[in-house]
N, CA, C and O atoms as a DFTB+ gen file, in Angstrom:
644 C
 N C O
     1  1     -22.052      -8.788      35.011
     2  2     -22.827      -7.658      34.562
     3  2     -23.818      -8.060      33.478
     4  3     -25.024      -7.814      33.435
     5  1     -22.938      -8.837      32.470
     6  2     -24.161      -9.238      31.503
     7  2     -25.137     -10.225      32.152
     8  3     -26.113     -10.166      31.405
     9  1     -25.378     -10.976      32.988
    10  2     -26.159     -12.404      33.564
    11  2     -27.144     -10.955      34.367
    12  3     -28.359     -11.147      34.408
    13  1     -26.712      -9.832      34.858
    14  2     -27.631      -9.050      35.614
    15  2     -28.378      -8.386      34.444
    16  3     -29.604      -8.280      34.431
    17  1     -27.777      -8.056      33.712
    18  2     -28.687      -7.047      32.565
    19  2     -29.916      -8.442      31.720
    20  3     -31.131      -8.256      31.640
    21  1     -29.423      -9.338      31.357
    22  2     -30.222     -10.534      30.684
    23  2     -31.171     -11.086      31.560
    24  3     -31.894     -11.945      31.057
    25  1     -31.360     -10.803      32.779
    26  2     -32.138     -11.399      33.929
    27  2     -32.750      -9.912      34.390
    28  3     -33.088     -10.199      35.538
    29  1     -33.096      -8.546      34.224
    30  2     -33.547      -7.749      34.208
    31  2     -33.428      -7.555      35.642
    32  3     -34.379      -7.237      36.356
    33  1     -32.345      -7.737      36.014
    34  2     -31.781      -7.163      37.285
    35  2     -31.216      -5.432      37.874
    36  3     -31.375      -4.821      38.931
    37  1     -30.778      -5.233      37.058
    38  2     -30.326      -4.044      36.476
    39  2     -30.603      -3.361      35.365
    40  3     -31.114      -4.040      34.475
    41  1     -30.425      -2.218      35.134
    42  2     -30.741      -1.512      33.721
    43  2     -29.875      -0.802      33.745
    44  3     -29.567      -0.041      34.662
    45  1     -29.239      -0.990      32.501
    46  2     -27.620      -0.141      31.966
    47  2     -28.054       0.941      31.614
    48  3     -29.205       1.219      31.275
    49  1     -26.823       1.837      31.704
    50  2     -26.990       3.026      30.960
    51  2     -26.640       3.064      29.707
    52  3     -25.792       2.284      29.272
    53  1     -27.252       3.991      28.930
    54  2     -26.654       4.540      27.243
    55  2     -25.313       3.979      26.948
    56  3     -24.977       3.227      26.033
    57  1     -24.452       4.620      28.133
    58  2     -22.945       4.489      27.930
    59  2     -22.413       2.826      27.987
    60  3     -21.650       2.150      27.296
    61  1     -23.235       2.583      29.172
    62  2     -22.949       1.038      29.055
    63  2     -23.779      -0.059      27.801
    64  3     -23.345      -1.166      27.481
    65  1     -24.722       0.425      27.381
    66  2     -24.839       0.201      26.257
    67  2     -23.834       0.507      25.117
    68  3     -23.067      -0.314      24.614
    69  1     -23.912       1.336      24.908
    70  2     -22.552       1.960      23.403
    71  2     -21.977       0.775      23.767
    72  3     -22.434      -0.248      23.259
    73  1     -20.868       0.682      24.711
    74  2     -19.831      -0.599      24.588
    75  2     -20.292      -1.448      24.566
    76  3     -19.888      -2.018      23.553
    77  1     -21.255      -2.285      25.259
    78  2     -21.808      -3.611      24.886
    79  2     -21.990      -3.450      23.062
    80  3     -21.608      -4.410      22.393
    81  1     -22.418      -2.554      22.531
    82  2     -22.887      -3.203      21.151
    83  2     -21.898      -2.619      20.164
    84  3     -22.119      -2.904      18.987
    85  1     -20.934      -1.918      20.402
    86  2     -19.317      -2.496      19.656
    87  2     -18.838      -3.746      20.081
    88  3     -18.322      -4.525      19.279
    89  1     -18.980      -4.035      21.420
    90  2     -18.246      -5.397      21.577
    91  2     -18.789      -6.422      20.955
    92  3     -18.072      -7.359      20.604
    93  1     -20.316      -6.419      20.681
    94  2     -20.868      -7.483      19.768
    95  2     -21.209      -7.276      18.443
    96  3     -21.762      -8.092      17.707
    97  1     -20.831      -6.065      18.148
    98  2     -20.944      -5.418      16.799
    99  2     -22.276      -5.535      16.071
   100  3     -22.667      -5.848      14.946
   101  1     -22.868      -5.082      17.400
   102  2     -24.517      -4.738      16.739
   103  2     -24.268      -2.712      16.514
   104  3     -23.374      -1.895      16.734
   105  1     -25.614      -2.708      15.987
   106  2     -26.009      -1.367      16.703
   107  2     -26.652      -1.153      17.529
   108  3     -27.719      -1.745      17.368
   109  1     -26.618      -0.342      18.813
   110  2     -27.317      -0.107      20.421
   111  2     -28.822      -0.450      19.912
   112  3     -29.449      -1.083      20.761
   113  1     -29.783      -0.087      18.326
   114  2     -31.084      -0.456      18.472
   115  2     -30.968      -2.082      18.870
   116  3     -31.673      -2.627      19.719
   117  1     -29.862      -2.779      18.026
   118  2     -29.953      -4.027      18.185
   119  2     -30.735      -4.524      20.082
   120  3     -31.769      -5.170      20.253
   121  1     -29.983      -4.059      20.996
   122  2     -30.054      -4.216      21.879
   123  2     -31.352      -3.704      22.977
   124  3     -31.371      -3.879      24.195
   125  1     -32.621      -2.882      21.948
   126  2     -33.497      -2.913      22.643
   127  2     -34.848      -3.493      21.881
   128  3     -36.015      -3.111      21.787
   129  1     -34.170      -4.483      21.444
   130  2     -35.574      -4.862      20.554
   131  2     -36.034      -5.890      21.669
   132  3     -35.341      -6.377      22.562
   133  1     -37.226      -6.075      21.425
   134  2     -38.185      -6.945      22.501
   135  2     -37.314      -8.311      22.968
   136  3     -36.434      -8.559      22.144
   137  1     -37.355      -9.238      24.080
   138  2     -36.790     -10.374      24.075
   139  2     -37.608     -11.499      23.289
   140  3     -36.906     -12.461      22.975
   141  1     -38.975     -11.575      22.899
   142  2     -39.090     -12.554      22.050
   143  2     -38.922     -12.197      20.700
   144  3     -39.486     -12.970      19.926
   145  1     -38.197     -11.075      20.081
   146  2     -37.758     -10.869      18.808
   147  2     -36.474     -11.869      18.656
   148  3     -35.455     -11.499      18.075
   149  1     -36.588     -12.930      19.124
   150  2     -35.712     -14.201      18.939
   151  2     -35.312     -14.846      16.949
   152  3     -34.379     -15.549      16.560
   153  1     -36.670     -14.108      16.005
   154  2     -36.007     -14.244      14.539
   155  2     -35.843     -12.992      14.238
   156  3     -36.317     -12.097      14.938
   157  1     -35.093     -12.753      13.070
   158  2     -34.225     -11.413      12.630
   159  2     -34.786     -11.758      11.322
   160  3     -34.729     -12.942      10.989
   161  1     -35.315     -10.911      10.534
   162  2     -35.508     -10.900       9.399
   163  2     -35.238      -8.940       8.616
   164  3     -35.759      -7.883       8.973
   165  1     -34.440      -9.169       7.741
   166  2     -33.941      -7.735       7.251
   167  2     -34.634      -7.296       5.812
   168  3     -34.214      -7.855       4.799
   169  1     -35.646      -6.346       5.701
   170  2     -36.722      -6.662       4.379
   171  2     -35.666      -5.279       3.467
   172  3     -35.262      -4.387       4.214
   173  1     -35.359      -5.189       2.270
   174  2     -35.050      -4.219       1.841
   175  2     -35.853      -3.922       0.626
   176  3     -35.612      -4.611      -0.365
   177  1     -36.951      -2.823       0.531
   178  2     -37.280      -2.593      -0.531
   179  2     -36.589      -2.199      -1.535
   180  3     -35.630      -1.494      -1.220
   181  1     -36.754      -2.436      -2.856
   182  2     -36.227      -2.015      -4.153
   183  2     -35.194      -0.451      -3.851
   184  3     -35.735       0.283      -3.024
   185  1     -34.253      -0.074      -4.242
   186  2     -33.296       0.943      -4.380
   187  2     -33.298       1.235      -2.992
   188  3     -32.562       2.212      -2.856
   189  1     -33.723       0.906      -1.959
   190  2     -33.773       0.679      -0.563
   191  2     -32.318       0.298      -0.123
   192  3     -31.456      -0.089      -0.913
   193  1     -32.118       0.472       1.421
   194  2     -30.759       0.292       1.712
   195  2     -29.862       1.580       2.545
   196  3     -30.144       2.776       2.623
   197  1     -28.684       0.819       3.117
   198  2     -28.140       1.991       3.519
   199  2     -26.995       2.683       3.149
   200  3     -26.091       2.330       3.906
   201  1     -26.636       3.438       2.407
   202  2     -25.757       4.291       1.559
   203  2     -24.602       4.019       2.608
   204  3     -24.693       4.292       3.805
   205  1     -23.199       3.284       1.825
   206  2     -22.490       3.648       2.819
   207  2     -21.138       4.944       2.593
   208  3     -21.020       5.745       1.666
   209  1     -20.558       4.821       3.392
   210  2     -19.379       6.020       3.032
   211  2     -17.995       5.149       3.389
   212  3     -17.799       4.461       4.390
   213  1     -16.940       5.433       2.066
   214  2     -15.911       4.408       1.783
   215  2     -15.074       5.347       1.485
   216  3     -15.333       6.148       0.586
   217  1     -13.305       5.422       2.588
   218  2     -12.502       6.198       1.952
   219  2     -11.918       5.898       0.335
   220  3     -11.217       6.646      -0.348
   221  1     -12.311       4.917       0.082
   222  2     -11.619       4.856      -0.969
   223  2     -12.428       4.473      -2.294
   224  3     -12.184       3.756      -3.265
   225  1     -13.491       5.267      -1.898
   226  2     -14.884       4.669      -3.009
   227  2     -14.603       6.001      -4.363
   228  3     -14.523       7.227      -4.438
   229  1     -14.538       4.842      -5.229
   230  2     -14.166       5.676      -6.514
   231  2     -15.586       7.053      -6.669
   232  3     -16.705       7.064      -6.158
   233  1     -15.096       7.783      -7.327
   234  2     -15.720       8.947      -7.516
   235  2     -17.152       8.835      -8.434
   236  3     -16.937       8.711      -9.640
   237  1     -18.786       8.867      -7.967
   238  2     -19.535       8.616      -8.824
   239  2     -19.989       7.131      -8.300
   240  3     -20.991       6.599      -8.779
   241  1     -19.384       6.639      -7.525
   242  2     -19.892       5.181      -7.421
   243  2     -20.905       5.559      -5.501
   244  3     -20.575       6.185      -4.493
   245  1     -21.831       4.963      -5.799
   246  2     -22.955       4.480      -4.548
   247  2     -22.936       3.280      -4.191
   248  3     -23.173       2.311      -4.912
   249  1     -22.590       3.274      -2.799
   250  2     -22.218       1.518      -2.192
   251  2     -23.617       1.445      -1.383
   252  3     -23.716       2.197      -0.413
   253  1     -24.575       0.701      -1.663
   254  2     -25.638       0.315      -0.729
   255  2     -25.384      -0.849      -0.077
   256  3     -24.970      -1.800      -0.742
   257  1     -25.629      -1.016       1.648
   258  2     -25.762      -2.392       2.346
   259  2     -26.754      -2.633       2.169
   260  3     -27.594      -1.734       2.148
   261  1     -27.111      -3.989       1.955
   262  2     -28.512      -4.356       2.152
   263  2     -28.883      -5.528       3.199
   264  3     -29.679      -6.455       3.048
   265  1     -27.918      -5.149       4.511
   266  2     -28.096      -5.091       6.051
   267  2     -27.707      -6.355       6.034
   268  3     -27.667      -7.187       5.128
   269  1     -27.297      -6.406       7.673
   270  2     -26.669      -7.450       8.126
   271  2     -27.154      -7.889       9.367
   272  3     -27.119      -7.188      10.378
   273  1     -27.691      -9.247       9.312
   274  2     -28.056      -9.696      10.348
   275  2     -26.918      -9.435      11.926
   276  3     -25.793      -8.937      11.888
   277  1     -27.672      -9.961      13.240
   278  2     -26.502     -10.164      13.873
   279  2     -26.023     -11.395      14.898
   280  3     -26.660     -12.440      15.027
   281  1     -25.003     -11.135      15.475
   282  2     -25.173     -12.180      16.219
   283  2     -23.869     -13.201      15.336
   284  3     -22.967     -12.900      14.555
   285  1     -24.358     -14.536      15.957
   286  2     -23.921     -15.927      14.997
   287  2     -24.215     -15.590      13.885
   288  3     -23.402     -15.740      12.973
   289  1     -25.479     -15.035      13.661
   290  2     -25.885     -15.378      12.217
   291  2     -25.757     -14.342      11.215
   292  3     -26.560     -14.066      10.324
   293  1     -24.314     -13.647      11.554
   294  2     -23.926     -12.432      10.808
   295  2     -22.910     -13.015       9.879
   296  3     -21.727     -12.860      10.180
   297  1     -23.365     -13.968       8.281
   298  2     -22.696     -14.787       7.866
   299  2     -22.274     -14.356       6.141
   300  3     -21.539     -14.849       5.285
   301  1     -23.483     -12.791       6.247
   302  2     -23.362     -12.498       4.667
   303  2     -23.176     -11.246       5.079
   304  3     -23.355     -10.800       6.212
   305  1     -22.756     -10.612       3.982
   306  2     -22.795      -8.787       3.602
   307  2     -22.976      -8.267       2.644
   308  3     -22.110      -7.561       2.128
   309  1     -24.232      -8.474       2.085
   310  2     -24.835      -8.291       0.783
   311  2     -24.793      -6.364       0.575
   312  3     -25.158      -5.588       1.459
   313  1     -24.375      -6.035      -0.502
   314  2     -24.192      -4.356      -1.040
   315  2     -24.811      -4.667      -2.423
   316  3     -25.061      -5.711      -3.025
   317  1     -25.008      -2.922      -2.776
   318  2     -25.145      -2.986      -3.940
   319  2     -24.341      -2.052      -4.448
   320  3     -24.470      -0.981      -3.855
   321  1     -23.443      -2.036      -5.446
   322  2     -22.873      -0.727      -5.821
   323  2     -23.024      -0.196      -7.121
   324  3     -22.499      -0.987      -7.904
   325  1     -23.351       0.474      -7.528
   326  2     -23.420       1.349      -8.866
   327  2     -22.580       2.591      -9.346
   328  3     -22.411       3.625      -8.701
   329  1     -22.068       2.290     -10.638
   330  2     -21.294       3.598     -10.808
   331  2     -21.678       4.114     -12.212
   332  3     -21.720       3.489     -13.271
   333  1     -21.975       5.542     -11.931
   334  2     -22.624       6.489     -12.834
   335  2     -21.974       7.290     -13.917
   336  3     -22.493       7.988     -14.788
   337  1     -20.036       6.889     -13.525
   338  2     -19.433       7.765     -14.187
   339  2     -18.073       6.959     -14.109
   340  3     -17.646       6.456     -13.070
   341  1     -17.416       6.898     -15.404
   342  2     -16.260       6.303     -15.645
   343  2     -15.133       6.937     -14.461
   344  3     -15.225       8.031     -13.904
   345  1     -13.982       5.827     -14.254
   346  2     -12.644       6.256     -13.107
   347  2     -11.766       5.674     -13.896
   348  3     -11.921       4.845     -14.793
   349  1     -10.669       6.278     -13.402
   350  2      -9.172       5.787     -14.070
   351  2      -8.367       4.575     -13.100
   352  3      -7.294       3.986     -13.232
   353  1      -9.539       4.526     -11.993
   354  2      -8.775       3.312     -11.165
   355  2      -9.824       3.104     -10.147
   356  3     -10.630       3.731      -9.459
   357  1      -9.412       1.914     -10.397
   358  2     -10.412       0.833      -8.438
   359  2      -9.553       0.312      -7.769
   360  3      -8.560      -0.299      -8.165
   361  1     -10.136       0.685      -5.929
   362  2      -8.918      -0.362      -5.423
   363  2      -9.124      -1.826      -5.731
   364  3     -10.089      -2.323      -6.313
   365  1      -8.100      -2.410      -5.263
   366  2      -7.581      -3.618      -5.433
   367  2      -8.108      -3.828      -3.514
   368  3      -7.815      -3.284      -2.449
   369  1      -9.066      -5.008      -4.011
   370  2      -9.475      -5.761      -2.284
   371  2      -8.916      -6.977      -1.774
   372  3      -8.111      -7.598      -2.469
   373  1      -9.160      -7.276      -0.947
   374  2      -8.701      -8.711      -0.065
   375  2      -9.304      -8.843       1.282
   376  3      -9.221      -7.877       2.039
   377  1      -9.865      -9.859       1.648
   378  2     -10.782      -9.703       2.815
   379  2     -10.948     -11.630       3.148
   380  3     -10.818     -12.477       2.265
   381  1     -11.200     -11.877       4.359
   382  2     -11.578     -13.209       4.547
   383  2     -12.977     -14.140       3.882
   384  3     -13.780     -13.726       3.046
   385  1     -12.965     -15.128       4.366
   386  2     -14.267     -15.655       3.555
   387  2     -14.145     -15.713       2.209
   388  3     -13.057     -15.575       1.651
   389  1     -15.659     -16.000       1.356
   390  2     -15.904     -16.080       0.205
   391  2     -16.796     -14.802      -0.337
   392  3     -17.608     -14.210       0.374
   393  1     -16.538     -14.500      -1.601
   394  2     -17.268     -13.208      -2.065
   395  2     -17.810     -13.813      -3.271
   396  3     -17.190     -14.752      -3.769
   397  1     -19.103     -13.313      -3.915
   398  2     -19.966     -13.325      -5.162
   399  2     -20.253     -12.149      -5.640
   400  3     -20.279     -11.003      -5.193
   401  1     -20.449     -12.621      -6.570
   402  2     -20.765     -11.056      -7.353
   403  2     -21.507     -11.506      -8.255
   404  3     -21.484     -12.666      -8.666
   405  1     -22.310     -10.525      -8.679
   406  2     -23.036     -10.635      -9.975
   407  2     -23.453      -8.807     -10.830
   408  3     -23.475      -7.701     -10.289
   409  1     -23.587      -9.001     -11.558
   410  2     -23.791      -8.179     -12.922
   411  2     -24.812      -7.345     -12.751
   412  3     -25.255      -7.426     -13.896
   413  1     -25.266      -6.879     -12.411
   414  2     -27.337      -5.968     -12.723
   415  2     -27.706      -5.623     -13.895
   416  3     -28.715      -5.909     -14.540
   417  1     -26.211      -4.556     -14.282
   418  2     -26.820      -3.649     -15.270
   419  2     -25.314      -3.089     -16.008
   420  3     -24.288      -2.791     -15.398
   421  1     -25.464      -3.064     -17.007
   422  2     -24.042      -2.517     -17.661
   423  2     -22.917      -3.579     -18.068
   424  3     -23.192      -4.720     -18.439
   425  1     -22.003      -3.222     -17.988
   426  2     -20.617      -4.161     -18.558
   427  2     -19.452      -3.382     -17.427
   428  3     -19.336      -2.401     -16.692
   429  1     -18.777      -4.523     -17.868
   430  2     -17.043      -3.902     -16.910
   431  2     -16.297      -5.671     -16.968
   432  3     -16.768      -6.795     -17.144
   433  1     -14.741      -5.033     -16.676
   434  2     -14.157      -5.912     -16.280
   435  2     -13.959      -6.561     -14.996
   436  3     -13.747      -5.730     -14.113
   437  1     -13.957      -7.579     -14.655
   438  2     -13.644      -7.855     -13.352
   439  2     -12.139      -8.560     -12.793
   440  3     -12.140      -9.750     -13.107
   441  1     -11.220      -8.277     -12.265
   442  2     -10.136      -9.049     -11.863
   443  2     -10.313      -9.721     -10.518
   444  3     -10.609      -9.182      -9.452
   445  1     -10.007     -11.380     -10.841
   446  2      -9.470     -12.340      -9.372
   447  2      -8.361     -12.609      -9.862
   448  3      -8.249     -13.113     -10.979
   449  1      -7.061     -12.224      -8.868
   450  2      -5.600     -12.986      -9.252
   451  2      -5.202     -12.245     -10.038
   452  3      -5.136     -11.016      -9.996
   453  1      -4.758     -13.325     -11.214
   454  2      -4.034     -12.784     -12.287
   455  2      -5.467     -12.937     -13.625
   456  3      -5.222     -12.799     -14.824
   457  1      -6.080     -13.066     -13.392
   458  2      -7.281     -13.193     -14.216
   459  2      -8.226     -12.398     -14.547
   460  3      -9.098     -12.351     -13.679
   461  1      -8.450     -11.651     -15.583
   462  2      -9.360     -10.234     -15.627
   463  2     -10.697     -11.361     -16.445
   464  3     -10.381     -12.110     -17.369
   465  1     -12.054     -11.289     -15.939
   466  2     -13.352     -11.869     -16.601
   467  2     -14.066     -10.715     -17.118
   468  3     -14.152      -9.743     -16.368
   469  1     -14.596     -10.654     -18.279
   470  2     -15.439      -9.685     -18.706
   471  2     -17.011      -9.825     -18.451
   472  3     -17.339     -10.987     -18.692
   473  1     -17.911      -9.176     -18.114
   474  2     -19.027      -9.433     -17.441
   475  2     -19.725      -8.620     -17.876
   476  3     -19.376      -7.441     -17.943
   477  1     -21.087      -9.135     -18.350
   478  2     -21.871      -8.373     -18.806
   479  2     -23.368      -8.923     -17.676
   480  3     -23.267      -9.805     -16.823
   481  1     -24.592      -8.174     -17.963
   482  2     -25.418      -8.556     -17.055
   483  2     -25.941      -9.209     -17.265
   484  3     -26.418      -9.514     -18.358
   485  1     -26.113      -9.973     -15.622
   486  2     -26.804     -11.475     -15.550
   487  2     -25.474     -12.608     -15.402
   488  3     -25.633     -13.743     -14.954
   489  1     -23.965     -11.986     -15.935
   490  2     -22.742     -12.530     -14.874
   491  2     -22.537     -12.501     -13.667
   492  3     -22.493     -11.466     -13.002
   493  1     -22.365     -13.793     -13.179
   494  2     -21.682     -13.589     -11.859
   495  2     -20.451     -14.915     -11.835
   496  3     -20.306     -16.051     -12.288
   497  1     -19.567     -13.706     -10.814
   498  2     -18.232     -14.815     -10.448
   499  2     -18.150     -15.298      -8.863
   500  3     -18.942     -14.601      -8.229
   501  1     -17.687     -15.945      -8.272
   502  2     -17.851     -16.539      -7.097
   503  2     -16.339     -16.858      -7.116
   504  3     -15.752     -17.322      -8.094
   505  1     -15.679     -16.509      -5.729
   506  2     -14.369     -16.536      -5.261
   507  2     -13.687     -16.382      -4.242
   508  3     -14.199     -15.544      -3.500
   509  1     -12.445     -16.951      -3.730
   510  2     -12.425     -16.726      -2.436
   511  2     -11.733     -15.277      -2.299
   512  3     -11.161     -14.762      -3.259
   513  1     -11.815     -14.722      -1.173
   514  2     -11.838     -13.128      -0.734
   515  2     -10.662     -12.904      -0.431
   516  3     -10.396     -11.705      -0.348
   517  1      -9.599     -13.814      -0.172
   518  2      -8.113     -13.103      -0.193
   519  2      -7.531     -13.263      -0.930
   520  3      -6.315     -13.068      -0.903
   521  1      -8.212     -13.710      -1.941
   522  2      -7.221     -13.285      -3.560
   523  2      -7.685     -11.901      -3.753
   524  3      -8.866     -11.666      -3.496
   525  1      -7.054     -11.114      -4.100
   526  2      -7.142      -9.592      -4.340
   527  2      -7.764     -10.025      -5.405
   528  3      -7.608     -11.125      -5.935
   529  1      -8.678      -8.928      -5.827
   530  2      -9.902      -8.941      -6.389
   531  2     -10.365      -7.549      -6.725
   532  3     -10.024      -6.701      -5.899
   533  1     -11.020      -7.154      -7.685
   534  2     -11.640      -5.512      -8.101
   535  2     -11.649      -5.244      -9.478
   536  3     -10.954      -5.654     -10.408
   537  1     -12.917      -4.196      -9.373
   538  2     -13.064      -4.239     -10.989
   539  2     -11.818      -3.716     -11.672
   540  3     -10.868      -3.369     -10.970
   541  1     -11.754      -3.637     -12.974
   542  2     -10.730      -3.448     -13.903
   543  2     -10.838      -2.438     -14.653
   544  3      -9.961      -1.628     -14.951
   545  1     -12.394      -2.487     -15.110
   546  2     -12.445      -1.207     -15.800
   547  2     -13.740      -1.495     -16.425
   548  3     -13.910      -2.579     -16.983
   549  1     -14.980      -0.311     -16.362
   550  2     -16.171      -0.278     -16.435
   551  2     -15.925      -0.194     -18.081
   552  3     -14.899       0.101     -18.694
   553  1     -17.358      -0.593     -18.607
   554  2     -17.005      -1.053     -19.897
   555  2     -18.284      -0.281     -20.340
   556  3     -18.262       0.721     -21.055
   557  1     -19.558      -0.952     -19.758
   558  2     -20.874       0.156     -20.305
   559  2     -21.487       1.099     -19.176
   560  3     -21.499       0.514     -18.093
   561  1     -21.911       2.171     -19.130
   562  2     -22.408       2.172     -18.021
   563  2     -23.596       3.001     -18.281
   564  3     -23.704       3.752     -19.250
   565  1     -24.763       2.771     -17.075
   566  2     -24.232       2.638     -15.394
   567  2     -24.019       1.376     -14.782
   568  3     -25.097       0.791     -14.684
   569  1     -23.278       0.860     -14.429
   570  2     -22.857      -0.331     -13.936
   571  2     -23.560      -0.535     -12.654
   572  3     -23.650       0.406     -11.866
   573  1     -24.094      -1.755     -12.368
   574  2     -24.199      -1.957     -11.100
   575  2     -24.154      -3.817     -10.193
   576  3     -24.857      -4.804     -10.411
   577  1     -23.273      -3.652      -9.423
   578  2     -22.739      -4.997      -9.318
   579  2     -23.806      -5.292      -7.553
   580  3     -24.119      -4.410      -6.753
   581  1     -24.086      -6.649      -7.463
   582  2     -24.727      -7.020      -6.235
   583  2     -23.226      -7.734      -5.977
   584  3     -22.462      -8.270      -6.780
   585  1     -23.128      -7.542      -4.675
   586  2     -21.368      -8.470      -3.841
   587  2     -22.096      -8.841      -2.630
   588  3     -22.755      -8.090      -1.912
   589  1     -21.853     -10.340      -2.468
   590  2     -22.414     -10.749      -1.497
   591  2     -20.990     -11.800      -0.760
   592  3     -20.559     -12.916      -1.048
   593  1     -20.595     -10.755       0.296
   594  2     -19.309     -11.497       1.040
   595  2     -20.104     -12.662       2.361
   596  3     -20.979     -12.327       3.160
   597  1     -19.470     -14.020       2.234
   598  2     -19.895     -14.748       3.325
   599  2     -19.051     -15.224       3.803
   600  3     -18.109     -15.809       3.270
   601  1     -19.308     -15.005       5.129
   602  2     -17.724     -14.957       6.482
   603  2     -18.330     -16.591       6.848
   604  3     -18.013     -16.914       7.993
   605  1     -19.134     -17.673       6.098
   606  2     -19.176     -19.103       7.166
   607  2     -19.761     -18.674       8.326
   608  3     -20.614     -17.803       8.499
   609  1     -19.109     -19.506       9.222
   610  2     -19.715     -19.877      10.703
   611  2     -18.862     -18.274      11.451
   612  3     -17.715     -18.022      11.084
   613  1     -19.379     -17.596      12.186
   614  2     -19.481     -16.423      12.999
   615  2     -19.268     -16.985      14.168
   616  3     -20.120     -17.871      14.240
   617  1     -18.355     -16.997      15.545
   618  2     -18.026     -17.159      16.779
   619  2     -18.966     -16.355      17.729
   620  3     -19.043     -15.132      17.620
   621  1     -19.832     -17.196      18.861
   622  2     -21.091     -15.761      19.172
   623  2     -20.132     -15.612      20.219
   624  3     -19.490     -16.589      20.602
   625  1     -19.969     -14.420      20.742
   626  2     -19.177     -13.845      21.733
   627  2     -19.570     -13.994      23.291
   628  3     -18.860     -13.775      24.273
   629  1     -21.223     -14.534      23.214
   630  2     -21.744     -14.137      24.619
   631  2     -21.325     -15.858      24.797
   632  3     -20.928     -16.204      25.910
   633  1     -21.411     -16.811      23.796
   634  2     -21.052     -17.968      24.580
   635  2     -19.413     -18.866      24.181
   636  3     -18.983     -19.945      24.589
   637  1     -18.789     -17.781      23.164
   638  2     -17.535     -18.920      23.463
   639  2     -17.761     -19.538      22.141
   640  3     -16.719     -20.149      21.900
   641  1     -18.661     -19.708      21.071
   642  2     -18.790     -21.054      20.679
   643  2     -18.455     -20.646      19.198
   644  3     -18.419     -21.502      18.314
């Protein structure tokens, strides 16, 4: 089915679209952009981005993506998050790969491990992502941290590799 759709043999429907681009974890636009759109480039203007929605996003805080390539070369997940108003708690994360962070604006604590770093802006810590990890406790605010998670080498699905 896919060798007929890539050779413009056929033309899928919507529906058969939707599943193709969960299975490759694009979004369906992914899948009608021109065939010589062969480079991906993701521009985000200033406070630009896409707001995301997090069950467990502390109260007052704005998580921006600032997009993700796809494919193989879906290797970062750059956000921005800002929080406007003090909380009595953050979750505690853990995730594969390596994560960075850095400082923008404000103060707070940051915990990797057993280790709380205090960070002011223009800090950043760099660490691996399944050590539980999360802030500790905002210190000036409005805080706003850039997290840039990188998953390495990405497995492309259409070839195996």
């Amino acid at each position: 089915m896919l060798s007929k759709i890539e050779n413009s043999k056929i033309s899928p429907g919507l529906a058969t679209m939707a599943r193709l681009a969960v299975a490759l974890n694009v979004p369906v636009t992914a899948l009608l952009r021109g065939i010589d759109d062969d480079d991906e480039a993701i521009h985000v203007q200033a406070g630009g981005g896409i707001v995301l929605q997090q069950k467990d996003l502390v109260a007052g805080a704005e998580v921006r993506s600032l997009g993700v390539l796809r494919g193989i070369h879906q290797r970062l997940e750059p956000t921005i998050t800002t929080y406007r108003k003090q909380a009595d708690r953050f979750p505690i994360r853990k995730h594969g790969g390596t994560e960075f962070v850095q400082v923008l604006e404000g103060s707070l604590e940051f915990g990797v491990g057993s280790v709380t770093y205090p960070l002011t802006a223009g800090d950043s810590l760099q660490f691996p992502g399944q050590v539980s990890h999360g802030i500790v406790r905002l210190v000036e605010l409005p805080v706003s941290v850039l997290s840039v998670k990188g998953w390495g080498i990405v497995r492309d699905p259409l070839t195996r590799s």
